[in-house]
N, C-alpha and C positions, 0 to 999 in steps of 0.2 A: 504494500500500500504506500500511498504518496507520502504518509503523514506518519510513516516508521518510524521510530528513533526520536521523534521531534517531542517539546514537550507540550502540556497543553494548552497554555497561552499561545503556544507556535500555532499548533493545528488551529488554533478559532479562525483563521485567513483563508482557507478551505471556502470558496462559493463556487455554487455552480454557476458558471458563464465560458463564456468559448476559451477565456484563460482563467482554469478555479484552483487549479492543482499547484500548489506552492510549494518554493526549494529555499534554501538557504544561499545567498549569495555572498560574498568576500564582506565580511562587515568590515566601513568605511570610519573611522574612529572618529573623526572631525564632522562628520555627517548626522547632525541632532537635530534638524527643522522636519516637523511633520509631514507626514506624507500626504499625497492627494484626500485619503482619508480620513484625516484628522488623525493618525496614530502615532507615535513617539516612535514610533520602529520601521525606519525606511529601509531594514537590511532584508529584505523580503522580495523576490522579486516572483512573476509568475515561470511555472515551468514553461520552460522551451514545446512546445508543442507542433516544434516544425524540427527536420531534418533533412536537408538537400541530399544526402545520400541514399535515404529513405526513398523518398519520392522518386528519384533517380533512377534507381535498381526493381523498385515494381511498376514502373509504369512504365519499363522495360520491356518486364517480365510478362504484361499483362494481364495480371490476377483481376481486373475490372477491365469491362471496358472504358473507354478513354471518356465517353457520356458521363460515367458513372465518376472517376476519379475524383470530381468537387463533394458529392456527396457523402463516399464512403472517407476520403480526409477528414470532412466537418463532421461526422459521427462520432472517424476517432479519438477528437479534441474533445467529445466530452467525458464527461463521470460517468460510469459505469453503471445503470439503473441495480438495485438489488434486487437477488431471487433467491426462492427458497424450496424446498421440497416436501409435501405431506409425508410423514415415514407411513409407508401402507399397512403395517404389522403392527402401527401404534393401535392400543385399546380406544383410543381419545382418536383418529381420523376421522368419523365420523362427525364428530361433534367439532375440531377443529375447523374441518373443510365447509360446514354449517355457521359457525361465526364469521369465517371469512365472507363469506357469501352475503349472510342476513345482516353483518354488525358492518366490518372495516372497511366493506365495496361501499357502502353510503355514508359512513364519517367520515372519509378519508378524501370522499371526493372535493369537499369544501377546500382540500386544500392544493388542489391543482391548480397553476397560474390562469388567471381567469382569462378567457378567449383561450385556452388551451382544452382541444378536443377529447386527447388524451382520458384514458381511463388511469384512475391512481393505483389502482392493482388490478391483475385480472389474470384466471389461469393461462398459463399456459397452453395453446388448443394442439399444437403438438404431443401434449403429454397422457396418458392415459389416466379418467376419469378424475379430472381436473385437481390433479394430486399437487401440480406444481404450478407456481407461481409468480409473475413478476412484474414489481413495484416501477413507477415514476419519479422514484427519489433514490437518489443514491444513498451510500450508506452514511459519507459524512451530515446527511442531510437529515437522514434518520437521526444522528446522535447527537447533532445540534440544535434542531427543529423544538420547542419545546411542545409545538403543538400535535408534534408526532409522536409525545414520547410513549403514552399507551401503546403502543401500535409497535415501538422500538422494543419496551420489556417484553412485551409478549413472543417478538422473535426471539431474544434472549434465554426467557425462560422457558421455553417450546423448544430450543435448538439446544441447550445444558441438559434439560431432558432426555432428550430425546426422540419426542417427538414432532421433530420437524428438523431437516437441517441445510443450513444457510449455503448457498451453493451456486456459483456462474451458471446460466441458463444453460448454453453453448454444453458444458463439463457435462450434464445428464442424458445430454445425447450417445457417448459410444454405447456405454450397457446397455440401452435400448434396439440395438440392433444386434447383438450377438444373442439373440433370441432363446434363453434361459430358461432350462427348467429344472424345477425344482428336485431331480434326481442328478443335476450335472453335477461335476468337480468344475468347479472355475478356477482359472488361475487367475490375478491381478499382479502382472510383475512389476511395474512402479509405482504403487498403490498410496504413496501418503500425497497428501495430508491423507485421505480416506473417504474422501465423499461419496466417490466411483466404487470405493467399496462396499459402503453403508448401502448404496442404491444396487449392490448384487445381490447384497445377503437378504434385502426385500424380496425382490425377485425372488429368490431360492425358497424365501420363509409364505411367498402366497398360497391361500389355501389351506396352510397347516392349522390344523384342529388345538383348541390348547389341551396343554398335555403329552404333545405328538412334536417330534421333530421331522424336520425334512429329510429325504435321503442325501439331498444334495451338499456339499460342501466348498467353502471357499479357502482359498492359499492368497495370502497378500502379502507381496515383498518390496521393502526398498531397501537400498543399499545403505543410506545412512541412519546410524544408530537413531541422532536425536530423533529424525522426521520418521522411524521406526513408530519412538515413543508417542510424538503426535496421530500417527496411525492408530496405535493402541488406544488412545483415547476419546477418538472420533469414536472408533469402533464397539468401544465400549459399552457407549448409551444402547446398542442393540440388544445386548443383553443374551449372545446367540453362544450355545455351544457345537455351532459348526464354522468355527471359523479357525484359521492358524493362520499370526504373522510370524513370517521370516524374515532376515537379515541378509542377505547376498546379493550381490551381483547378477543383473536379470541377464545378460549375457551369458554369465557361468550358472544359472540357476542349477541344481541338482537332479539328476535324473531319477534318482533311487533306482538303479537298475541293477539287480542281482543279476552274479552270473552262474547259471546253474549247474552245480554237478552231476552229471547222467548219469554217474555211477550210484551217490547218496538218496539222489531226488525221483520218484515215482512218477511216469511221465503228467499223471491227473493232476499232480502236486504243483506244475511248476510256475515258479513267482515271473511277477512281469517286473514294470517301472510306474512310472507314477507319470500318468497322462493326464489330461485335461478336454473334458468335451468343449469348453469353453473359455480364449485366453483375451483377456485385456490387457494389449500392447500400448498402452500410455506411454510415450517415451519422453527421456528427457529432450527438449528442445531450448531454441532461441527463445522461445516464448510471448515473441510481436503480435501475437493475436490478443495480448496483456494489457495492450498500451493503453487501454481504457481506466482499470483497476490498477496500472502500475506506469505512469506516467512518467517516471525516472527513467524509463525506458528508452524516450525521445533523444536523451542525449547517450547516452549507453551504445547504443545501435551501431551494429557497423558489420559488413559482410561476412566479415570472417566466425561471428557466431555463429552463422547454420551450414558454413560449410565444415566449420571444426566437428561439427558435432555428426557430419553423417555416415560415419563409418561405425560409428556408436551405435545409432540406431539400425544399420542395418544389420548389423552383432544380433541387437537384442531382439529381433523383430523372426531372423534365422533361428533363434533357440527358440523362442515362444514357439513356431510350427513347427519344431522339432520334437514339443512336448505336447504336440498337440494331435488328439486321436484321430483317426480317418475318419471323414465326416464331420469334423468341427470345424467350427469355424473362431475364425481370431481377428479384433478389430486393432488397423492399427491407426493411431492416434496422435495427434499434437497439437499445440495453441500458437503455432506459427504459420504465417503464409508464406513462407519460405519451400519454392518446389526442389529445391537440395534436400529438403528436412521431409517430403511430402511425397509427390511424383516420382522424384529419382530413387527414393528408398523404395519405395512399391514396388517399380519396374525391376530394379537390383535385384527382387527378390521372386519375384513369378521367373526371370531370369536363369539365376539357380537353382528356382526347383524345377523347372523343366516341367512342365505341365502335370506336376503332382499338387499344385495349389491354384486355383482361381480367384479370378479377382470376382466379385460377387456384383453385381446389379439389384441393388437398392431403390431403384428412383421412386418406384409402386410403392415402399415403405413409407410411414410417417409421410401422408403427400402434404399438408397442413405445415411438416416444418421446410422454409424458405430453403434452396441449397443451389450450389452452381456444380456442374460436371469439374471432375479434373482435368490441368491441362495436359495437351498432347505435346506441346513444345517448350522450350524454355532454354536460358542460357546459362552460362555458369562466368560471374562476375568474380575475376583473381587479380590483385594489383592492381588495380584501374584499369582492363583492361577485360572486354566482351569475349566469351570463348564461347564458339558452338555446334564445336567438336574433339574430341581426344586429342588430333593429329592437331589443335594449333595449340596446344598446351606447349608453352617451350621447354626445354630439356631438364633446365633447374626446376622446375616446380612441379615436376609429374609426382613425386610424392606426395604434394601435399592436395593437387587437386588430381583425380582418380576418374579414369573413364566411366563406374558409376554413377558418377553426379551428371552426365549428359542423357538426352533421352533413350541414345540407340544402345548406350551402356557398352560402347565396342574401344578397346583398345587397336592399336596402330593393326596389329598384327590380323586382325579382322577386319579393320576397314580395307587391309590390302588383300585380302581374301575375296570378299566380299562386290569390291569393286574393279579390283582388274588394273588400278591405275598407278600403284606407285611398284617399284621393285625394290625387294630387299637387296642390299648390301651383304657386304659380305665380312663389313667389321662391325665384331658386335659391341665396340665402346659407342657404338654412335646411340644406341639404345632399344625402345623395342621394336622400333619401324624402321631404326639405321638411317633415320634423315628425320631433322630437327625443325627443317627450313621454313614453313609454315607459321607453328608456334614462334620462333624466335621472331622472323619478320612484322607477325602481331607485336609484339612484346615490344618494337626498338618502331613500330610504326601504327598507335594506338587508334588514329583516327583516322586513316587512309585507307586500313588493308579491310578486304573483302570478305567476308565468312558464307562458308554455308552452312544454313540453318536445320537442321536435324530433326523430327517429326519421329516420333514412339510409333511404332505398329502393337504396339499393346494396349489394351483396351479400357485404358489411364480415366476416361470421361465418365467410369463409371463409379471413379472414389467422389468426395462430394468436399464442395469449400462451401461453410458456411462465411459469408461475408457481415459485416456489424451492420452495416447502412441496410438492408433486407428486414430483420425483425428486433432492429435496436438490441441486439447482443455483443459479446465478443467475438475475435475469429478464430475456426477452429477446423481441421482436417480431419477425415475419417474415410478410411477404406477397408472394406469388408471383405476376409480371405476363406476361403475355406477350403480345406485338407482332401481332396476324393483319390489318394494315393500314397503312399508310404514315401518319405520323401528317396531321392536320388542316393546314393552312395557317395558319389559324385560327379557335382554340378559339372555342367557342360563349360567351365571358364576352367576346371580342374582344381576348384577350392576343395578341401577334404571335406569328408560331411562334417554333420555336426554330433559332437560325444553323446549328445541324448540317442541318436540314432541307436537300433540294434544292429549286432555283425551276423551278417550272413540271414539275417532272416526278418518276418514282419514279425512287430511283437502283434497280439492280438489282442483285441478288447475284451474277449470274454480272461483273459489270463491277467490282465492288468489285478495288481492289487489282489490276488490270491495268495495270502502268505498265511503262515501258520500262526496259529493261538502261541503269546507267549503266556505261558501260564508261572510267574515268577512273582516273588515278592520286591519289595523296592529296591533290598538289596540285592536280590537274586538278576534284575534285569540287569542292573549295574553293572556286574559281574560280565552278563553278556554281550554289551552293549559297548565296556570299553575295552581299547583295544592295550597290549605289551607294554611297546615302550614310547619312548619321547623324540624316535630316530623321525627324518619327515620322509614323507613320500615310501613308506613301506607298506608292504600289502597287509592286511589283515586277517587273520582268521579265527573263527569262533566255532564253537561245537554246536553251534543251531542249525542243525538238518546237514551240517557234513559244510557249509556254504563255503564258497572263497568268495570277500567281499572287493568290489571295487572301489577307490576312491577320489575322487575331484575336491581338490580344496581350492579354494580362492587367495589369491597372493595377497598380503596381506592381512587374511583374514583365517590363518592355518592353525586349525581345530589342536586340541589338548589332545595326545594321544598317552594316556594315562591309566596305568590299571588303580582304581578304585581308591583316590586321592582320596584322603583325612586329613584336615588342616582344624588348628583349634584356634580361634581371633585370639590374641592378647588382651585380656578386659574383658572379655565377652564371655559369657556361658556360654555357645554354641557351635554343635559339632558339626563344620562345614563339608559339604560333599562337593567337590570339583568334578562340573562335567565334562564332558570333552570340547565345550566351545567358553576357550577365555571367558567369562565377569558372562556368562549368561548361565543360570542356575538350569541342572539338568530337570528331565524330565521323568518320571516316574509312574508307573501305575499302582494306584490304591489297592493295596488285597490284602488289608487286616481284617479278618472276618470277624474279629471282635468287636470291634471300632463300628463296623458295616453292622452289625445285629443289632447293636444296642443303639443305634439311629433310626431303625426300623421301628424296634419296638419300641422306643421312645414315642414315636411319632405316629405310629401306628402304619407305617407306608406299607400300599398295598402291591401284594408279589408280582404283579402286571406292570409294577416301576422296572426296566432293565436297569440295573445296578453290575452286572457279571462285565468285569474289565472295560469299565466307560467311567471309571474313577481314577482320575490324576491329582500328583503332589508337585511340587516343584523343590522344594526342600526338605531335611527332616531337622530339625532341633534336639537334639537328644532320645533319640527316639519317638519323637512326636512331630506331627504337621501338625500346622496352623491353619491353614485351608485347605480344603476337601475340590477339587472341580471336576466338572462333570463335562463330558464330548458326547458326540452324537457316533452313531455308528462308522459312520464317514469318516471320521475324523481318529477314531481308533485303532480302525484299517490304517493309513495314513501314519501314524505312530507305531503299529509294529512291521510295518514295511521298514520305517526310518532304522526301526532298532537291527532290521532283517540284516541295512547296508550299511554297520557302525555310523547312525547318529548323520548322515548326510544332512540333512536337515539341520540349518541352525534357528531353533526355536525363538523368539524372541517372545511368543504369548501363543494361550492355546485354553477353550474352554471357557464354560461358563463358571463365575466360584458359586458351589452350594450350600457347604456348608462350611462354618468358621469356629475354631474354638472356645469357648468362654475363656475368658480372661481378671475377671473380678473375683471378689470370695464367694458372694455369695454361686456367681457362674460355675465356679470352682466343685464347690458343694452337691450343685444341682446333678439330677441323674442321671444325666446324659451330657458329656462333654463338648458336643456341638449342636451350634444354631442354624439353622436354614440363612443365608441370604437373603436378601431382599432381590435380590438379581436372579437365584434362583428359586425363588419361590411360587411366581406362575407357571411353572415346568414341574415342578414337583405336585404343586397344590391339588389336582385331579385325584391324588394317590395316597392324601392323606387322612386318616381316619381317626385320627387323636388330637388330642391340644388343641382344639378349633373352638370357637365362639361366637355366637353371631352376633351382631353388636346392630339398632337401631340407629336409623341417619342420624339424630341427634347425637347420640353416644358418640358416631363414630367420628361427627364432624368436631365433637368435642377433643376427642384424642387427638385430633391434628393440629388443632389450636393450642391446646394447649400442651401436648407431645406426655406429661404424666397425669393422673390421676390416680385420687384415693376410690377404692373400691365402693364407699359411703357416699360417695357423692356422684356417680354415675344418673342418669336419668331413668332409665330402667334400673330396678332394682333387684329382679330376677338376673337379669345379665351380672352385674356386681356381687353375686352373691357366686353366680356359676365360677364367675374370675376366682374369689378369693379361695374356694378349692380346692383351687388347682394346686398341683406340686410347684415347688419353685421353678421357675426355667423357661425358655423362650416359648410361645401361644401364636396361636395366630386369627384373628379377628377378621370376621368377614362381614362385610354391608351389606346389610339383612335387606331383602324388599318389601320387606314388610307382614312378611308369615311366615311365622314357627317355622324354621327347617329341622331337620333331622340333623343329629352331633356327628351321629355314625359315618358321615361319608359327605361330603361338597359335592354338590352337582355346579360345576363350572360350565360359564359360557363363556363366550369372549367379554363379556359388558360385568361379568364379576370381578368385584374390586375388594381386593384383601390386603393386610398391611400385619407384619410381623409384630410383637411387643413382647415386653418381657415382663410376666409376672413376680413381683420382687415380695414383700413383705407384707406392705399396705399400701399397694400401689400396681397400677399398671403402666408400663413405659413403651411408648414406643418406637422401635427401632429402625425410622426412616429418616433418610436426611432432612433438613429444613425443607429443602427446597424440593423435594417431592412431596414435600406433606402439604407446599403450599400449590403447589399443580392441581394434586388430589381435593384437595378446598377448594378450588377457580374451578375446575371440572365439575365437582357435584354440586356446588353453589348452580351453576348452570342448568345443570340436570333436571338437581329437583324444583327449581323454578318452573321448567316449563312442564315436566311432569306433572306435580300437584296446583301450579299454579300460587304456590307462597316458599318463604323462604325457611329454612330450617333455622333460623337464627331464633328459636327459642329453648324454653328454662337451661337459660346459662349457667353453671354453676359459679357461685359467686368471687368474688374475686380473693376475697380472703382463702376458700378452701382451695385452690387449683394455688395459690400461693405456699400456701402449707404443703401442699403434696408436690411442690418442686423442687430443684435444688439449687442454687447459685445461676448456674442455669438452664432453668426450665426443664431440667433432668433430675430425676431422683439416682445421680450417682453412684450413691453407695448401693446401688440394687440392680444396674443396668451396666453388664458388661460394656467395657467401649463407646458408653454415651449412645448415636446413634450408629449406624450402620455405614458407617462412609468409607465413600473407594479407596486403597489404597493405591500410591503414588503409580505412575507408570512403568517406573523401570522394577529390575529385580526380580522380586516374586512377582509380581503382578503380571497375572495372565487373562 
């Protein structure tokens, strides 16, 4: 954003007009007379919003036509309108996409510049079942506006949630066409921040019944640790246990591909690798489709960032189809209109595979969202000078610009095949066409010499440029591949294939992800899982089915090869377990069947819960986890593949947490060592048959307000009585409709709303954050307004007793593990 770094007296200079977006310019010390505006601070100047290099190099290139060129420039001189996305799995969709509609389409209109036609929000009509949305006001406009500011919290507290999140219009278009269902493995291999992620695992979770998870699962990877962490915590609010972030390199992503031994292995038995019906190739880019939201950009700019970057993306674009099943399909992506970062990476890559991947024809898709065909020609801008073909590349800089980046994608040696016109030499320092003369003459004669221009026979017009000036977005590139063939061996330019590939044969879909039950304790996978000694690059072998494992590690990023490391902190009580990947905490699966029984029957959970190896730890403490989580099937497959090919996978999060251990005295005491989560508790709730309580709307808006009460002061009296009962230890309270239910069993639907508490002494507490207990209040505030027609805001309990029954704050402490239930940080244990 424009207004990074700045403080906030800087940012208040932020207006929308043709120049709104503001830099810091050289402050002039002798320079104290106010500015035009009456301000003391004339060291402000507006961002550059023009770029002669810019305009130069696309209006070259032709990405608009030359009509178009005034329009789409004045577009991208302004603010960036905000947009946001309905989460479709939220409980609250309905009711949100309901307020938008009935309340903020008509308050919000008053505040649109008058004579301004413009609607102030309205869905998106590309988007399916008007989920997504987008504003007439930018964001700085949102955050300064006072008269917007309801309209601002509610993004806020809606997007913290969970349910809704804040998101570039342009960014929800690629998952939209890699056509998802809810039994795929998707891959995300540049996945942070995470929006693109959060809007797959929707996808995957549609339909799903509560109580029920999907078959399907997602993999999301970036390479950097931090933007890892920001991943984790987009992702987080979903609340999904079919999801896993990784850490690596999307170029070097991991195959998990065992190789099997024919002697040990049954041929019915044998394991495959880890494919994907579904990949999103988000890559890194220049990212000039930004300049809207990132105006710093204007002076930044300059050629050499989309051409530095395209051997990058065609790495990473080649592994993605390399993991990608026959019949899948993979989109690839980016926020530049840069056709080196766009067009030339596509062709590169239908190229290599030799007609084992298609370019897809989308146009019949989404026909509602605006889009332009890809181009078929294009040049390639090096030094100051036009190149629009391989052969005038001069001799010095064929490394750095590549017959890739042209349309026909032909080095010297193919153009002279191909066309009959030049003859090789016969000394090979001259290079790879053995004459220079072309290129160099460009090079020493920039504005005289003659090109010819070069036209793709590849069927480029059917990837799609969304352009900004068409439906007031950002700009964005998207081309749709799909897989109908195992790729090449190798490619016809003689690149080797790629390592995910298999040798000598197709892997098959039905074999993928066939691995055996590890049936081990935490410390027994351990055992299996890591490998001798500390030497690099040595093979591995373990006694699981006879296996010889293979391994790819990433430079830089070379895994712990360690047999079953004990470190004990200095100061610390805690017995640390070093996994095989540096400062990332190994993975484990749960099988104390102790631990498991006595959660059960605590809780009363019924035997239709799968619990059998879909329980993970991430650390132990002295013989104890602190958090219990829980995976979906998917995702357990996916974990004993990893363990199959020593740990390939470097995990950085994985899992829903279910349950957590008491931590208090009185937690301590209580008879059962773990609480349910609040995260997972509508996954479980279907299942559970004990410690339940119904609680009446008043009661239950009461507990949200005021987070404890004494059992005496409840408004139902029956219900306070059932609470005080109870054994000590975590309850879980459900919003009664207003008839006696039955204790023995929860009938759940999607619109039952339940909230964890702890029963303590002379009190009930509950164990949700603030700011879900104040969603859960705006929510059923809403509800039962229009449901009964009045407001539940009555017999409050007074202020004196909800004062007595809390503690310092508004916790009865000494009786509530942990205060309330809040996430812990991103990194480390947090999965």
């Amino acid at each position: 954003m424009g207004g990074r770094g700045k403080s906030r007296t800087q940012r208040k200079h932020f207006r929308q007009s043709s120049e709104n977006v503001w830099k810091r310019s050289k402050p002039d010390p002798s320079s104290q007379d106010p500015d035009s505006t009456g301000n003391l601070n004339p060291t402000w100047t507006p961002f550059a919003t023009q770029n002669s290099a810019f305009d130069e190099y696309y209006k070259e290139q032709g990405i608009v036509p030359p009509e178009d060129w005034d329009a789409f420039v004045a577009v991208l001189r302004t603010p960036l309108p905000a947009s946001f996305r309905i989460n479709a799995c939220s409980q609250f969709s309905a009711d949100l996409r309901s307020q938008l509609e009935n309340d903020f389409v008509q308050t919000l209109q008053a505040e649109v510049a008058e004579g301004d036609e413009a609607e102030a929000i309205k869905p998106l009509p590309w988007y399916p079942e008007n989920l997504a949305w987008h504003s007439n006001f930018s964001r700085m406009q949102l955050r300064k506006n006072q008269t917007l500011e309801r309209f601002h919290e509610f993004l806020k507290l809606e997007n913290e949630i969970g349910n809704i999140t804040r998101q570039e219009a342009v960014s929800m278009v690629p998952p939209l066409f890699l056509n998802v269902q809810p039994n795929h493995f998707v891959l995300d291999m540049c996945a942070a921040p995470g929006s693109k992620t959060f809007q797959l695992l929707e996808i995957i979770y549609q339909s799903t019944k509560p109580g029920s998870l999907p078959d399907g699962m997602v993999i999301a990877n970036d390479l950097d640790v931090q933007r890892c962490n920001l991943l984790i915590h987009q992702t987080k609010r979903m609340c999904t246990a079919n999801l896993i972030v990784t850490n690596h390199e999307a170029q070097n992503f991991p195959g998990c591909r065992l190789v099997r031994n024919h002697e040990s292995l049954e041929p019915e038995r044998h394991m495959g690798q880890l494919l994907f019906d579904c990949i999103l190739c988000d890559v890194p880019c220049s990212g000039d489709g930004t300049l809207r939201k990132a105006p710093d950009l204007w002076r930044k700019w300059n050629i050499g960032m989309g051409n530095g970057l395209h051997s990058l993306q065609v790495l990473i674009a080649m592994r993605g189809l390399s993991l990608l099943k026959v019949g899948g399909r993979m989109v690839y992506s980016t926020c530049s209109m840069n056709p080196i970062e766009n067009e030339a990476v596509v062709a590169e890559v239908l190229r290599r595979c030799g007609g084992s991947v298609e370019l897809v024809d989308v146009s019949n898709e989404r026909p509602q969202l605006l889009r332009r065909p890809g181009l078929k020609k294009w040049k390639v801008r090096d030094r100051g000078v036009w190149l629009c073909s391989y052969k005038d590349v001069p001799m010095y800089r064929r490394s750095a610009v590549l017959p890739s980046m042209f349309p026909c994608g032909k080095n010297c040696q193919d153009l002279v095949d191909s066309n009959h016109k030049v003859e090789m030499g016969d000394d090979n320092d001259k290079g790879v066409c053995g004459n220079s003369e072309d290129g160099n003459q460009a090079a020493e004669n920039p504005g005289t010499y003659k090109f010819t221009e070069e036209v793709s026979d590849l069927p480029l017009e059917r990837c799609m440029r969304i352009a900004p000036h068409d439906q007031n977005t950002g700009a964005f590139f998207i081309a749709v591949l799909q897989k109908v063939s195992a790729l090449p061996e190798k490619t016809k330019d003689g690149i080797p294939k790629q390592d995910g590939e298999p040798e000598n044969q197709d892997i098959e879909d039905s074999k993928v992800l066939q691995v055996e039950s590890l049936e081990n304790t935490p410390e027994e996978a351990l055992e299996v899982v890591t490998v001798i000694d500390n030497k690099p690059n040595t093979d591995v072998e373990t006694s699981h089915s006879g296996a010889c494992l293979e391994e790819d590690s990433e430079e830089g990023q070379k895994p712990l090869k360690t047999e079953s490391i004990v470190k004990m902190t200095p100061g610390k009580r805690k017995l640390q377990i070093q996994g095989k990947w540096r400062g990332v905490d190994p993975v484990f699966f749960f099988r104390d069947e102790v631990t498991i029984n006595s959660i059960k029957d605590f809780y009363g959970i019924d035997e239709r819960f799968p619990f059998n190896g879909q329980l993970v730890t991430r650390n132990i403490d002295r013989g104890h986890v602190k958090r219990i989580y829980y995976v979906s099937k998917s995702v357990k497959d996916v974990l004993e593949l990893n363990f199959s090919v020593g740990q390939q996978l470097k995990i950085a999060s994985l899992g829903l947490k279910m349950f957590e251990r008491q931590t208090s005295r009185e937690g301590c005491s209580a008879p059962c060592a773990f609480r349910i989560s609040s995260e997972g508790l509508p996954l479980i709730l279907p299942y559970v048959t004990k410690r339940i309580l119904h609680a009446c709307p008043g009661d239950f808006q009461h507990l949200l307000q005021y987070k404890t009460i004494k059992f005496a002061d409840f408004v139902d009296a029956e219900f306070g009585k059932k609470a005080e009962n109870l054994t000590p230890g975590y309850c879980v309270i459900v919003l009664s409709k207003g008839k006696r239910e039955p204790p023995e069993l929860v009938h759940v639907e999607e619109s039952t709303i339940a909230i964890g508490c702890w029963k303590g002494r002379a009190s009930l507490t509950v164990m949700v954050t603030a700011m879900d207990c104040r969603e859960l209040l705006e929510r059923l505030l809403v509800r039962f307004d229009t449901e009964n027609g009045s407001s539940v805001h009555e017999n409050r309990p007074s202020n004196n007793a909800v004062d007595e029954a809390q503690g310092p704050n508004g916790i009865d402490d000494s009786e509530a593990p942990n205060g309330v239930d809040d996430s812990e940080a991103p990194g480390g244990d947090n999965t």
